[in-house]
N, C-alpha and C positions, 0 to 999 in steps of 0.2 A: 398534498403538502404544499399551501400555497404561501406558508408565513414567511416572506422574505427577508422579515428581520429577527426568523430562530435565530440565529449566533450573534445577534449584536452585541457586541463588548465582549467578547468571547475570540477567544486565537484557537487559530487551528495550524500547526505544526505539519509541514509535507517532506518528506524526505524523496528523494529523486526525482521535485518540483519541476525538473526543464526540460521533459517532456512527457508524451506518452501516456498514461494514467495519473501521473503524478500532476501535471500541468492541466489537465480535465479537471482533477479533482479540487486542485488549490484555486482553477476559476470558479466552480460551482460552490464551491464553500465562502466564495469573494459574493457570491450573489444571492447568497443567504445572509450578509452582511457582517462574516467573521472576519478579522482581522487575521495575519499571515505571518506565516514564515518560513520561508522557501528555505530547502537545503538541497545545493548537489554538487558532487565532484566538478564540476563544469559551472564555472562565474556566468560564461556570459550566457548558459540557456534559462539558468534561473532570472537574472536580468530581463532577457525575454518576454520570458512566463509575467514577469510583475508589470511590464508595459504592458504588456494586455490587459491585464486587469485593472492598471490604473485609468485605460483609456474609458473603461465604461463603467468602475465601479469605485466610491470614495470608501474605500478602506487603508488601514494602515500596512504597508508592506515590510517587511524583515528579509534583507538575501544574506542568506549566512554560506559562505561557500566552505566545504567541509568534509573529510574523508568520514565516512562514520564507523569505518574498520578502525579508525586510530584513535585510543578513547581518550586522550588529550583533545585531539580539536572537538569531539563531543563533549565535553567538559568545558573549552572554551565557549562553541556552540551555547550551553545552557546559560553560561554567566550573559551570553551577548542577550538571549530569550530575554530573560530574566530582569533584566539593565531594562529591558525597552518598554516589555508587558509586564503585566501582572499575574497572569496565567495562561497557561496553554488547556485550552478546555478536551480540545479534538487534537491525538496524535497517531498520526497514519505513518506506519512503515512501511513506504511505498518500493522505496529502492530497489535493485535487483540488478543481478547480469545474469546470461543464461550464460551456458557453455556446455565442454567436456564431448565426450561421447558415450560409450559403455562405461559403466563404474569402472569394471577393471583394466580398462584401456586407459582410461585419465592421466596426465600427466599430472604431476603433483602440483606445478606452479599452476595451472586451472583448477584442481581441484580445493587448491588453499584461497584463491579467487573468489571462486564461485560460494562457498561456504562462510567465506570473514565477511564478505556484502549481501547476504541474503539473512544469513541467520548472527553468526556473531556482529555484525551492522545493525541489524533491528535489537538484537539484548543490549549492545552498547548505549542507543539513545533511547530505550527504553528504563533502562537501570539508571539513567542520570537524570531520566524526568517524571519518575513515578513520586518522587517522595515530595516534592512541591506541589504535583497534580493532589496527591491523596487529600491537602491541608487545604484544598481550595474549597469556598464557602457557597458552590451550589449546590443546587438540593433539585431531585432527590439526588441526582448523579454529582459527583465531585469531576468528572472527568472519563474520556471516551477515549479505549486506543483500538484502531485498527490496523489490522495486517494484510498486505495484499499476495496473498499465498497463490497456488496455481492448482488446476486439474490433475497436472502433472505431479503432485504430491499425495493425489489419494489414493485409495488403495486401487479402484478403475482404473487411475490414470496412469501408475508410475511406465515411467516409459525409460527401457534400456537405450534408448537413442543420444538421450540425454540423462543418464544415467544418476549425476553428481547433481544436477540443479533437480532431477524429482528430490534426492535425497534430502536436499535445502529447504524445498518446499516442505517436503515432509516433516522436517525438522519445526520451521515457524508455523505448522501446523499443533503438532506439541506444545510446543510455546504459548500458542492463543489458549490451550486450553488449559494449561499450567497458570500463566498469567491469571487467567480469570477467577480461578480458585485462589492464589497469591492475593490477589487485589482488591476480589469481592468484597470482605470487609471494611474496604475504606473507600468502597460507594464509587471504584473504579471498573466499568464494563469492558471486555478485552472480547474482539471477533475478529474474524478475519472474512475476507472478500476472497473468492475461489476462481477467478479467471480460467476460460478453454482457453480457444482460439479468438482472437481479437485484430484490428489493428490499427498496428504500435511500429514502433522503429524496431519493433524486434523481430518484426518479420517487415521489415523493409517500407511500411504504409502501403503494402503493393496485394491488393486483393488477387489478381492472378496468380501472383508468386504462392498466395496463401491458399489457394483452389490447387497449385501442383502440387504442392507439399503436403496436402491432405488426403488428394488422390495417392500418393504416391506411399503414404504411410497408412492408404484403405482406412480413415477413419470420415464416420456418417455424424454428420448432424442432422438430427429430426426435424430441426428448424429451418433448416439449409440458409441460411444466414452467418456471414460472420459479425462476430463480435462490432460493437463500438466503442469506443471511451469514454463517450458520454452514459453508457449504463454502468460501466465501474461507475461512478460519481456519482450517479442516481441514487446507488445502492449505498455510497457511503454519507450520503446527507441522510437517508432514512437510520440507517446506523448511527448519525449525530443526533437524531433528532427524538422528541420526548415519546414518539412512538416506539422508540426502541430501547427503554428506559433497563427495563427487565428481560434483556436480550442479554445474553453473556455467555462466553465458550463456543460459540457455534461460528462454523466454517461454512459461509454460502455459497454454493457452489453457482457458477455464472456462467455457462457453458451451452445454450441452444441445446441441451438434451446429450449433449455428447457419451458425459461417461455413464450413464443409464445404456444407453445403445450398443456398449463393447459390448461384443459377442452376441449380437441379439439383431442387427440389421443387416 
């Protein structure tokens, strides 16, 4: 996929832009030549994120800083979109927090956390920007949304460790493929991105720390490689892009072979 300018004139929408997969992805979609708009709790990492990209690529940037658990500022959110662009082509639900422990250990202020920013955070800015996406005048596709769900939400992965965030994932796993039957009709594709283990600030950027904590929960990857950020991004430009026109509902999983391997290495 070498066309550097698929997304010209085209906005792609990143939800948890300021860092981590969200910040890969809204640069790699900067360098396919789509225009932006960075969302995250946090102003100055979304600002960040946009110097970067202004440093080496002429695109239009948008920092919308924004709870997207609170569906007023995603409401405001759409009106600022909307004021600047003309359409949001590509919208990634990147956002995310992990937590909790065992489901029923959870305390309830983590488990209301972990669920309003995983899954009720992705329906919020989803439900405010689907009905503008549908009316938009490409073809074949009117508009792309993806979701960046986790290993931890399948049925291999769910893991009692993390009890509440499998259950989130599991949730915008449903989602993508509710969405996609929802949307189909008006030429909007819905997938989601399946992440193992990677890393991210959510295991610290510290590959050792990700090497004990693998050992230490006995799980093999085939590939013996961790994750990068740049293959989230990889995989969601081919998901933007016209080779993935007639992709919809499907949950990719991104994992070095991980959850193939439960019980089997």
């Amino acid at each position: 996929m070498k066309n550097f300018g698929l997304l010209k004139e085209k906005v792609t929408l990143v939800t948890g832009a300021g860092s981590g997969f969200g910040r890969e992805m809204a640069i790699a979609f900067a360098s396919y030549g789509s225009n932006l708009v960075l969302n995250d709790i946090n102003l100055e990492s979304i600002e960040k994120t946009r110097d970067l990209i202004l440093k080496s690529y002429e695109v239009d940037v948008l920092t919308v800083n924004a709870d997207i658990t609170d569906e007023k500022q995603v409401f405001e959110m759409n009106k600022k979109v909307f004021n600047k662009f003309d359409n949001v082509f590509v919208l990634v639900n990147n956002a995310g927090v992990r937590g909790g422990t065992s489901s029923l250990k959870t305390k309830t202020k983590d488990y209301d956390r972990v669920m309003e920013v995983n899954v009720k955070g992705a329906w919020n800015v989803t439900r405010n920007f689907f009905k503008k996406m549908k009316k938009q005048k490409f073809t074949p596709v009117a508009g792309k949304i993806i979701n960046i769900t986790s290993c931890a939400g399948t049925e291999c992965g769910l893991n009692p460790f993390i009890g509440i965030y499998s259950v989130s994932k599991a949730a915008l796993i449903a989602f993508t493929k509710l969405w996609a039957l929802e949307l189909g009709p008006s030429n909007i594709t819905v997938n989601a991105i399946c992440p193992g283990i990677f890393l991210t600030p959510m295991y610290n950027n510290d590959e050792n720390f990700i090497r004990e904590w693998i050992k230490l929960r006995n799980i093999k990857l085939p590939l013996d490689k961790i994750g990068e950020s740049k293959q989230v991004a990889d995989v969601a430009l081919f998901l933007a892009s016209p080779a993935a026109d007639y992709i919809t509902g499907q949950n990719i999983i991104l994992d070095g072979g991980m959850t193939i391997s439960i019980n089997k290495l």
